[in-house]
Biopython code that builds the backbone (N, CA, C, O; Angstrom):
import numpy as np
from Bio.PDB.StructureBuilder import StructureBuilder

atoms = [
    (1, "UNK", "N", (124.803, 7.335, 69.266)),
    (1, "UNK", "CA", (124.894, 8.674, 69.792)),
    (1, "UNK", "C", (124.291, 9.651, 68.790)),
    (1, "UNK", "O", (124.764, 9.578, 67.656)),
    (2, "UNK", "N", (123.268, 10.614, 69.014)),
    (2, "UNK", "CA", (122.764, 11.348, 68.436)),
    (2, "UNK", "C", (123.615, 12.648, 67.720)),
    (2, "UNK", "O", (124.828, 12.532, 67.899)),
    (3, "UNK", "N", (123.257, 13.740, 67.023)),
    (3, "UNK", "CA", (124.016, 14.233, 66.777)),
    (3, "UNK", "C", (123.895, 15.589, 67.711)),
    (3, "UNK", "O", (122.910, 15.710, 68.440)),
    (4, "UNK", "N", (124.952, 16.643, 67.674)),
    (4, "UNK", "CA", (124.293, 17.714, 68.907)),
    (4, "UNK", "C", (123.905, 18.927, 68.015)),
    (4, "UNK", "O", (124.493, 19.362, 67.025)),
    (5, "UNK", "N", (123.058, 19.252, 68.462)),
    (5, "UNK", "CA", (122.478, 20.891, 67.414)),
    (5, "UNK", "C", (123.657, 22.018, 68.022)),
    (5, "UNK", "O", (124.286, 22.144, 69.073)),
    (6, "UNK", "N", (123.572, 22.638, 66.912)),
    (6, "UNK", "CA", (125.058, 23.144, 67.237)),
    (6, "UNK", "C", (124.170, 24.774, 67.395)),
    (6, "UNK", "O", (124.921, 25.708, 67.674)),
    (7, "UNK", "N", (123.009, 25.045, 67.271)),
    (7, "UNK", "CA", (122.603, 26.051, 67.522)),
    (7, "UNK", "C", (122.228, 26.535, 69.213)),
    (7, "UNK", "O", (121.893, 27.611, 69.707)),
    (8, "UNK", "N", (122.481, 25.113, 69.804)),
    (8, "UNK", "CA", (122.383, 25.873, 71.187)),
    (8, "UNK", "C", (123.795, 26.090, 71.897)),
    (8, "UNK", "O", (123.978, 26.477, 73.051)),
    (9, "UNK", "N", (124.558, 25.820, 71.133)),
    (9, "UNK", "CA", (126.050, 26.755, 71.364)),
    (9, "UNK", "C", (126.730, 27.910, 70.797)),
    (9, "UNK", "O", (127.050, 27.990, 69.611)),
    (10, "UNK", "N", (126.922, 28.717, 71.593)),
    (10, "UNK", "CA", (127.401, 29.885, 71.069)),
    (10, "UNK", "C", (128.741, 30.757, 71.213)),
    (10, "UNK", "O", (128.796, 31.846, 71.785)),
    (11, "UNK", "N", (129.339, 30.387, 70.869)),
    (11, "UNK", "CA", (131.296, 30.996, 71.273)),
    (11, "UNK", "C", (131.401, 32.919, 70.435)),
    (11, "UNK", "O", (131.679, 33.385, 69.330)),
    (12, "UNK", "N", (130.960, 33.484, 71.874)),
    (12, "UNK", "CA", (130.931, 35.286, 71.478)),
    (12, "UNK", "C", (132.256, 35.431, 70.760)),
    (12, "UNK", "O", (133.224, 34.694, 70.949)),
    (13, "UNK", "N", (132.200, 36.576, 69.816)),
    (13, "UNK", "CA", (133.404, 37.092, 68.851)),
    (13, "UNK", "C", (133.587, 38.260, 69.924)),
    (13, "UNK", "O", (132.874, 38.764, 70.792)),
    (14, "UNK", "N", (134.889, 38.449, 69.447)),
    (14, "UNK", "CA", (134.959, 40.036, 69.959)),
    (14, "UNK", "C", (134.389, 41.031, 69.336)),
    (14, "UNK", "O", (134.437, 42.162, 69.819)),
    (15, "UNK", "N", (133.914, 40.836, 68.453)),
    (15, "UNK", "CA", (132.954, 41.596, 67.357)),
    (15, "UNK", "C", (131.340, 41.809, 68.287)),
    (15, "UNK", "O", (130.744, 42.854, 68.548)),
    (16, "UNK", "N", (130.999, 40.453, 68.601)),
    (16, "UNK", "CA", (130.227, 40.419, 69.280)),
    (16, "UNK", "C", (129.804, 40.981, 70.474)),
    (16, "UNK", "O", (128.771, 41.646, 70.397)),
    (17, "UNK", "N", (130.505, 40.856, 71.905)),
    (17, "UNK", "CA", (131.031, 41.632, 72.355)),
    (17, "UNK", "C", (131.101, 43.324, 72.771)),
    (17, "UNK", "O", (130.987, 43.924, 73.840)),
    (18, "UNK", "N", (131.371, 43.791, 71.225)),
    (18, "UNK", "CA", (131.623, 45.279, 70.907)),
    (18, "UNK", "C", (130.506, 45.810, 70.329)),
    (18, "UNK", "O", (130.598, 47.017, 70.101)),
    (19, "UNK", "N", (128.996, 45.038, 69.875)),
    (19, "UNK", "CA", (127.846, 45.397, 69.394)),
    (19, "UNK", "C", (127.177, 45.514, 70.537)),
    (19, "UNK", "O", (126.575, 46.568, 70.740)),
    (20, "UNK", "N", (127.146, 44.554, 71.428)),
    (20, "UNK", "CA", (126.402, 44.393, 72.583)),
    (20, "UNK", "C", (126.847, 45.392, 73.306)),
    (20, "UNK", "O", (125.876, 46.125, 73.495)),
    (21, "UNK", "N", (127.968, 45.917, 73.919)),
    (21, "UNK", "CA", (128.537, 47.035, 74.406)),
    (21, "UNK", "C", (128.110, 48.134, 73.931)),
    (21, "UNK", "O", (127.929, 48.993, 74.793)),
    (22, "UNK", "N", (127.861, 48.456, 72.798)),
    (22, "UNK", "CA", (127.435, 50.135, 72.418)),
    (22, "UNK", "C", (126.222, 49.734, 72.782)),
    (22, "UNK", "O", (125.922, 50.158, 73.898)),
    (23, "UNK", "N", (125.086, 48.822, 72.070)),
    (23, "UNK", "CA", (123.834, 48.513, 72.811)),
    (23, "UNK", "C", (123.049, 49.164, 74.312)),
    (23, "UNK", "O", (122.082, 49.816, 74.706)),
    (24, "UNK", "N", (124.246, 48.453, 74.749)),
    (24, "UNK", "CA", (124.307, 48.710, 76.476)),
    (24, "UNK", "C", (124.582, 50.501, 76.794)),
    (24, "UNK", "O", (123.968, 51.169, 77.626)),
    (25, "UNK", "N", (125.580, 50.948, 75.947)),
    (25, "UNK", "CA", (126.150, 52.440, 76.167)),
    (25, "UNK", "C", (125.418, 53.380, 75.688)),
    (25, "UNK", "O", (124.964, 54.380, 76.244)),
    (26, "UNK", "N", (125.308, 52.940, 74.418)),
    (26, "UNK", "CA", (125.026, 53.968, 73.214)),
    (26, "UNK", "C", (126.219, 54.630, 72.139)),
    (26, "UNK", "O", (126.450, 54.521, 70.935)),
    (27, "UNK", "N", (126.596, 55.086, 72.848)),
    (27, "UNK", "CA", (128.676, 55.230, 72.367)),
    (27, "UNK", "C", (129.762, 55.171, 73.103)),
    (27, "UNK", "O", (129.787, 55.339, 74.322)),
    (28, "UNK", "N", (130.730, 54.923, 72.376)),
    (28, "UNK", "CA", (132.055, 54.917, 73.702)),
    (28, "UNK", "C", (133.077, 54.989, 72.847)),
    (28, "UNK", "O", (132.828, 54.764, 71.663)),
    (29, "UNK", "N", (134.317, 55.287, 73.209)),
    (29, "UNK", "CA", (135.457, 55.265, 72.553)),
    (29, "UNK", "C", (136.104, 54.076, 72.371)),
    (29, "UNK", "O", (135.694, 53.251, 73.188)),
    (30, "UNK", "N", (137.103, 53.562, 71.504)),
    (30, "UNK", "CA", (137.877, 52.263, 71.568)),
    (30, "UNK", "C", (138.197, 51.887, 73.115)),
    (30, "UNK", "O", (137.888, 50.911, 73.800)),
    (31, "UNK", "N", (138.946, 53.072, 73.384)),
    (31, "UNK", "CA", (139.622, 52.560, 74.858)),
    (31, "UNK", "C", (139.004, 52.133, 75.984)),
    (31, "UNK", "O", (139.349, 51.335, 76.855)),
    (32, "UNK", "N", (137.487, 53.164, 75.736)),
    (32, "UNK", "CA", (136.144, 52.641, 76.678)),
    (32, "UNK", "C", (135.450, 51.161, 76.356)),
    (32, "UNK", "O", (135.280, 50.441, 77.340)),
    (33, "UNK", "N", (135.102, 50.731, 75.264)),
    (33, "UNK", "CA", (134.929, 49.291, 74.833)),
    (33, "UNK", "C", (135.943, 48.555, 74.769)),
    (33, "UNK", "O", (135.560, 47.414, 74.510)),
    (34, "UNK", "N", (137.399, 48.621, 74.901)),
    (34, "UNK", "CA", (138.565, 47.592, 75.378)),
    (34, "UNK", "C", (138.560, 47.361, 76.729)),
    (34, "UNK", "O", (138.908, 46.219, 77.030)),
    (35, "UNK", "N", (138.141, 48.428, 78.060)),
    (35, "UNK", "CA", (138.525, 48.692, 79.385)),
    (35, "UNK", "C", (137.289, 47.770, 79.598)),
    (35, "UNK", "O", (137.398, 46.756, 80.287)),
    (36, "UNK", "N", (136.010, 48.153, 78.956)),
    (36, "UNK", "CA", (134.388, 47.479, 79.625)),
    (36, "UNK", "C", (134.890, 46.298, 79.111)),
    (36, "UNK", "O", (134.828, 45.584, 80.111)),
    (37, "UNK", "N", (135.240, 45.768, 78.435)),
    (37, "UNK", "CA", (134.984, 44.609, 77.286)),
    (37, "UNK", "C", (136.072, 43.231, 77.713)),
    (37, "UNK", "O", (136.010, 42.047, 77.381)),
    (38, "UNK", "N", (137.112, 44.016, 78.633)),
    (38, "UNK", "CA", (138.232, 43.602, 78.688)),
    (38, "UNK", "C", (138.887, 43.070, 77.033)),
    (38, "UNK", "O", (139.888, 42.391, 77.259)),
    (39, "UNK", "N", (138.720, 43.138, 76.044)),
    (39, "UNK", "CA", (139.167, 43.104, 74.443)),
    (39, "UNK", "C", (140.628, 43.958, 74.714)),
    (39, "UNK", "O", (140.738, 44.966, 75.412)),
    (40, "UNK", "N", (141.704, 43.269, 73.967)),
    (40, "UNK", "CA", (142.754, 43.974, 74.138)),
    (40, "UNK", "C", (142.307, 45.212, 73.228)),
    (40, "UNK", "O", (141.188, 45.109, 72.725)),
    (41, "UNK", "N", (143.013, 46.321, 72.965)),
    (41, "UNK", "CA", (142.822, 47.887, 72.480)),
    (41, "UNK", "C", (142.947, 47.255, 70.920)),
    (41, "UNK", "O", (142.149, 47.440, 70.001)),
    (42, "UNK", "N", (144.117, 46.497, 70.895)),
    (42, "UNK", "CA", (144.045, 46.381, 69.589)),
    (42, "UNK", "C", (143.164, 45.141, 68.432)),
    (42, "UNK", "O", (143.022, 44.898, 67.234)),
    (43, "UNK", "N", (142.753, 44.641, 69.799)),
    (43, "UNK", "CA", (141.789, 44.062, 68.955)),
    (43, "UNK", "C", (140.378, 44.548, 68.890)),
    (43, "UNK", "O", (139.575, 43.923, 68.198)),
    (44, "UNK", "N", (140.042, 45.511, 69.490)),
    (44, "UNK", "CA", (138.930, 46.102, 69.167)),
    (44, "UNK", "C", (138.959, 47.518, 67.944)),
    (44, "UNK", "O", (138.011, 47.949, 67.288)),
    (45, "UNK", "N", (140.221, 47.934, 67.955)),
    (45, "UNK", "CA", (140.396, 48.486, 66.497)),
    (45, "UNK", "C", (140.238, 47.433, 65.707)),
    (45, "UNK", "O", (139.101, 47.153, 65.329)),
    (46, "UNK", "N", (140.836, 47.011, 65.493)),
    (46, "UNK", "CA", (140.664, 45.590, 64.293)),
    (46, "UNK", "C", (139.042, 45.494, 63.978)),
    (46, "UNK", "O", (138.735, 45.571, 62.788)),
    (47, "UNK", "N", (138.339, 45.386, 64.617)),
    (47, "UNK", "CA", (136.947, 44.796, 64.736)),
    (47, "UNK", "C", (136.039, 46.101, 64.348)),
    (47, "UNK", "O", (135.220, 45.976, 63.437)),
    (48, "UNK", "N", (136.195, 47.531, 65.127)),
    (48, "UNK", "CA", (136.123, 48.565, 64.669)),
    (48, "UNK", "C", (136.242, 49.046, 63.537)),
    (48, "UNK", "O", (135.564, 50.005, 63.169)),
    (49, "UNK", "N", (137.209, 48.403, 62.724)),
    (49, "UNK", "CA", (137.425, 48.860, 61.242)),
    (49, "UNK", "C", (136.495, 48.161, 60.413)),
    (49, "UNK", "O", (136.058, 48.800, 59.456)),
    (50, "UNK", "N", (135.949, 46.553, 60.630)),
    (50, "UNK", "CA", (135.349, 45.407, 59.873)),
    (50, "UNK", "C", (134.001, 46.285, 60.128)),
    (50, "UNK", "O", (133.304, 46.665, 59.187)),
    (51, "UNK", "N", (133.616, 46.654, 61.882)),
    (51, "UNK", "CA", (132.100, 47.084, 61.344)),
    (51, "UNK", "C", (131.776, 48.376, 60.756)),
    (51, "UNK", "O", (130.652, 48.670, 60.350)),
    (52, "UNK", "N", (132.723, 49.085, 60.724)),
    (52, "UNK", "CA", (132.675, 50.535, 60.380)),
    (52, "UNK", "C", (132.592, 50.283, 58.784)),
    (52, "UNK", "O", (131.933, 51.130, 58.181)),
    (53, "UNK", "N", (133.310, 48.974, 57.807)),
    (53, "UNK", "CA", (133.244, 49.065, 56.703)),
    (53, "UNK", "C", (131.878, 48.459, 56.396)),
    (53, "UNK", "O", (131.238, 48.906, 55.443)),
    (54, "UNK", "N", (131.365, 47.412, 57.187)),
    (54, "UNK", "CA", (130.175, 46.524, 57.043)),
    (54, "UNK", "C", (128.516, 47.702, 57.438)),
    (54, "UNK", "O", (127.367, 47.316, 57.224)),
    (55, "UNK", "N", (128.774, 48.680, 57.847)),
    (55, "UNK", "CA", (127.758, 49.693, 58.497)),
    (55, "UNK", "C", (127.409, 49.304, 59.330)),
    (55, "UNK", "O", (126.202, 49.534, 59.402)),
    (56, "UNK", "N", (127.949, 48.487, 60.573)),
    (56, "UNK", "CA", (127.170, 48.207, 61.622)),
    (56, "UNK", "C", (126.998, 49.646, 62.594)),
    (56, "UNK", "O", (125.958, 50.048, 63.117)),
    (57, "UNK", "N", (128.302, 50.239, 62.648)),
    (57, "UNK", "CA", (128.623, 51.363, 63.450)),
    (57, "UNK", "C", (129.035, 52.373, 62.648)),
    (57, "UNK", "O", (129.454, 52.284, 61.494)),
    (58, "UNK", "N", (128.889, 53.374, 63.344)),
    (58, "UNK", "CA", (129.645, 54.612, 62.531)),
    (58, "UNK", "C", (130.376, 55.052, 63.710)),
    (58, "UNK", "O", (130.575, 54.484, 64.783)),
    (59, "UNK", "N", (130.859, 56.603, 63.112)),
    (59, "UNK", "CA", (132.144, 57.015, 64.544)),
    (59, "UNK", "C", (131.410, 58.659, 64.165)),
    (59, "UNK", "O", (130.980, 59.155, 63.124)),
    (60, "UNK", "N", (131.544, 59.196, 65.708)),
    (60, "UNK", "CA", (131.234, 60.157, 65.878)),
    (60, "UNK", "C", (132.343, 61.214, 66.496)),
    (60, "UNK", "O", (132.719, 61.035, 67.655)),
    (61, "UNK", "N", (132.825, 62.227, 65.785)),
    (61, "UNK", "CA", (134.209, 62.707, 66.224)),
    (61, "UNK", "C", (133.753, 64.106, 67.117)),
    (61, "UNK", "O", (133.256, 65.000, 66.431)),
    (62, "UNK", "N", (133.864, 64.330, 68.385)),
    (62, "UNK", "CA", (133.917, 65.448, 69.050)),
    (62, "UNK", "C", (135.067, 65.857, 69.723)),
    (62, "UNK", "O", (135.391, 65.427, 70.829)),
    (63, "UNK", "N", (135.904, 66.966, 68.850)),
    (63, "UNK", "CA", (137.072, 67.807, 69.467)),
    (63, "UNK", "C", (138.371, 67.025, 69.067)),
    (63, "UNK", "O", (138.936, 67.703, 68.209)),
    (64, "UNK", "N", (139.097, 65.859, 69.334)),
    (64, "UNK", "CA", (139.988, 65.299, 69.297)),
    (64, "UNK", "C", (139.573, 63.687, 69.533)),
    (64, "UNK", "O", (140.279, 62.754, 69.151)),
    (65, "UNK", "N", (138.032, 63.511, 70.378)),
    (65, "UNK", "CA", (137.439, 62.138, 70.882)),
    (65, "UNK", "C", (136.818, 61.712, 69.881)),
    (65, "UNK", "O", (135.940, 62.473, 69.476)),
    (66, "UNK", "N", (136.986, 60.550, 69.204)),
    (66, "UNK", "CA", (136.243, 59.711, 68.891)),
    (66, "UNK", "C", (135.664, 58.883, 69.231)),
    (66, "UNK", "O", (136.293, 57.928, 69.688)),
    (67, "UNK", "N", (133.924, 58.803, 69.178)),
    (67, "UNK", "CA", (133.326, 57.975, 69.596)),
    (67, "UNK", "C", (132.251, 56.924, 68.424)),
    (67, "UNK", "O", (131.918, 57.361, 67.322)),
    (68, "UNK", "N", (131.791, 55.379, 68.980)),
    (68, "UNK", "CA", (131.299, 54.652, 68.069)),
    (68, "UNK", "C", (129.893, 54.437, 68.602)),
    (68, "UNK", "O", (129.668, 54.260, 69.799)),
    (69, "UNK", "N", (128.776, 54.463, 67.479)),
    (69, "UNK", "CA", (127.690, 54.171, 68.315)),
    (69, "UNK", "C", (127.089, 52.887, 66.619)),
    (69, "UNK", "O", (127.522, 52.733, 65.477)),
    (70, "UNK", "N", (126.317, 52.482, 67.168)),
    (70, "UNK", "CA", (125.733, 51.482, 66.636)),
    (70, "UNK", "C", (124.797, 52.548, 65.488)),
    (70, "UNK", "O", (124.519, 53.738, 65.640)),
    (71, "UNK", "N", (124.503, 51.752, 64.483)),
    (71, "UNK", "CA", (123.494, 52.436, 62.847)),
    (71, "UNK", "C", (122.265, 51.369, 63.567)),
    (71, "UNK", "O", (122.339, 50.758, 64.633)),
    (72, "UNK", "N", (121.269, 51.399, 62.680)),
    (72, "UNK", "CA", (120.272, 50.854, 62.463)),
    (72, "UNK", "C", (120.700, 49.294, 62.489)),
    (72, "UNK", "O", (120.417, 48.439, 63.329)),
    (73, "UNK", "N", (121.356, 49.206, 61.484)),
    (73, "UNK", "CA", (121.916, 47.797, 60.856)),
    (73, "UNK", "C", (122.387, 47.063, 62.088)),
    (73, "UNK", "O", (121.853, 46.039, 62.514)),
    (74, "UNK", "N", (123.360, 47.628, 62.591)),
    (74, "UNK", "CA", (124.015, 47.405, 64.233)),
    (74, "UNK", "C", (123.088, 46.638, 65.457)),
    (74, "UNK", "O", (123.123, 45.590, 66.102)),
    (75, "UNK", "N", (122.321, 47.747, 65.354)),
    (75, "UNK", "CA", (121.100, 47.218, 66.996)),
    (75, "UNK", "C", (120.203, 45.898, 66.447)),
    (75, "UNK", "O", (119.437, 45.341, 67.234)),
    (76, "UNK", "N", (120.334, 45.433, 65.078)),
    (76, "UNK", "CA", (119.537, 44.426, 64.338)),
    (76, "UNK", "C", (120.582, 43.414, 65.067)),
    (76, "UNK", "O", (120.046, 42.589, 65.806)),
    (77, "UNK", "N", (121.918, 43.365, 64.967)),
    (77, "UNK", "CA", (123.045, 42.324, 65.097)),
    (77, "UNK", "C", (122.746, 42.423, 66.522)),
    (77, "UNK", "O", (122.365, 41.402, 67.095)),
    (78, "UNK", "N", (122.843, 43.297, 67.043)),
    (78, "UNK", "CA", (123.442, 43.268, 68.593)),
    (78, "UNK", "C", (121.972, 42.476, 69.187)),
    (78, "UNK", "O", (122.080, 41.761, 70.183)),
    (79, "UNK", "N", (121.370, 42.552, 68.892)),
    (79, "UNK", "CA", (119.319, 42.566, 68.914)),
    (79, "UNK", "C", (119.519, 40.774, 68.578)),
    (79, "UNK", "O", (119.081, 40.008, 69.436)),
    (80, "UNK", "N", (120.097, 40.260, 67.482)),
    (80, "UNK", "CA", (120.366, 38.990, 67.604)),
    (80, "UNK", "C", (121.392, 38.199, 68.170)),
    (80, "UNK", "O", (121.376, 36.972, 68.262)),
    (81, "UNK", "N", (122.490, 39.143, 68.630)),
    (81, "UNK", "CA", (123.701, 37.962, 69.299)),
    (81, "UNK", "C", (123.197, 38.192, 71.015)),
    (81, "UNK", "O", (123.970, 37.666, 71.815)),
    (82, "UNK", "N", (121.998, 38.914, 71.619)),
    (82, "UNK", "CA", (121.527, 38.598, 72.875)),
    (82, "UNK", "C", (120.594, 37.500, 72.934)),
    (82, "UNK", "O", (120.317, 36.797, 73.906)),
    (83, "UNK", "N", (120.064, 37.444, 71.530)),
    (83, "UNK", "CA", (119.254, 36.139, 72.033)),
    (83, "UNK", "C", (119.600, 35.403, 71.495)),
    (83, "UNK", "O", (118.544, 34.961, 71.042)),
    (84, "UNK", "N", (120.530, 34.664, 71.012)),
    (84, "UNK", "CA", (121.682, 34.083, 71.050)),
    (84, "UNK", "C", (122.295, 33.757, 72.341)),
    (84, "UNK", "O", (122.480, 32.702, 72.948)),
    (85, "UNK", "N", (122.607, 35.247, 72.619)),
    (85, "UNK", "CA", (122.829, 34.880, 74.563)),
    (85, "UNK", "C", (121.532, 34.140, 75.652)),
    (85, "UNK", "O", (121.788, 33.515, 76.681)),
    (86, "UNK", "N", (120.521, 34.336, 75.256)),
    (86, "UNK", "CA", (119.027, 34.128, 75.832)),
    (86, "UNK", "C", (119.595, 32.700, 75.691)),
    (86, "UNK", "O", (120.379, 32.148, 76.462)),
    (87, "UNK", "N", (119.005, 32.166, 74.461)),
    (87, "UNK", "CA", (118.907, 30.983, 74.305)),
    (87, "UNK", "C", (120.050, 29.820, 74.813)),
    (87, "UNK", "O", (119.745, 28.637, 74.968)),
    (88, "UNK", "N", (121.446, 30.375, 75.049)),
    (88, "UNK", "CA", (122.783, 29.728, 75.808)),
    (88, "UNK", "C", (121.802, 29.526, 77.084)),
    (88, "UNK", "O", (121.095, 28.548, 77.330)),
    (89, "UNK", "N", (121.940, 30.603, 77.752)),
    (89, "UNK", "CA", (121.271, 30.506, 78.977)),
    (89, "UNK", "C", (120.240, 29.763, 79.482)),
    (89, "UNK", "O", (120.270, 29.047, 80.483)),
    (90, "UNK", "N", (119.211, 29.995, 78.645)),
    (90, "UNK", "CA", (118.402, 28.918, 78.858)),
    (90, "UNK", "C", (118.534, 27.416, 78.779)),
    (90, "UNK", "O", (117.699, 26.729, 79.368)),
    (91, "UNK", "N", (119.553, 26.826, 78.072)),
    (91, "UNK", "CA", (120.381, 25.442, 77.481)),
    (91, "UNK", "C", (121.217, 25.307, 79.330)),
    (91, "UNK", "O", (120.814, 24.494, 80.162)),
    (92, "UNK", "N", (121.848, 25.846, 79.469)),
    (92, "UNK", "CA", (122.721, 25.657, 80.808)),
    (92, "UNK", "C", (121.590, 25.732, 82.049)),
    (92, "UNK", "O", (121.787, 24.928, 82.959)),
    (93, "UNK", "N", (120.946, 26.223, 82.119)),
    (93, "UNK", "CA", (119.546, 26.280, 83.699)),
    (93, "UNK", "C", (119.162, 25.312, 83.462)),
    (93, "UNK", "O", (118.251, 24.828, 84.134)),
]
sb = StructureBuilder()
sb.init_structure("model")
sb.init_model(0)
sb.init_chain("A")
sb.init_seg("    ")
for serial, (resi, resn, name, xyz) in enumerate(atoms, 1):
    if name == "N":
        sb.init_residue(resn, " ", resi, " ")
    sb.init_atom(name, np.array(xyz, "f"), 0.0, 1.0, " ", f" {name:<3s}", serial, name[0])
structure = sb.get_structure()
């Protein structure tokens, strides 16, 4: 039995997930990327805090709303966990 390349499998993070989502948006609030994402609330704070320290995202505060949009660094990740998604897809057709 051969061995299996483990690069044409891909198990999304919720991290993951939450890059691809602003991608798609541009910004949104926690509660808006938990509701789209179905991610419980609190696990997308959690994840929120890792990329906010890593610079994937920053937060943009208007009035009392906080919102997250992707940095530079961000749309690079989100830019690789779709084709990541590409390449799943193409493995399953």
């Amino acid at each position: 039995m051969g061995k299996i390349s483990t690069d044409k499998y891909i198990f999304l993070t919720p991290r993951a997930y939450i890059i691809v989502h602003l991608l798609k948006v541009g910004k949104a609030k926690a509660s808006e990327i938990s509701e789209n994402t179905q991610i419980p609330y609190q696990t997308v704070i959690q994840n929120i805090i890792w990329l906010l320290a890593e610079g994937y995202i920053v937060k943009e505060q208007k009035g009392e709303e906080i919102y997250y949009k992707l940095t530079d660094k961000g749309k690079q990740l989100a830019t690789a966990e779709l084709e990541k998604i590409r390449k799943l897809v193409e493995v399953v057709q």
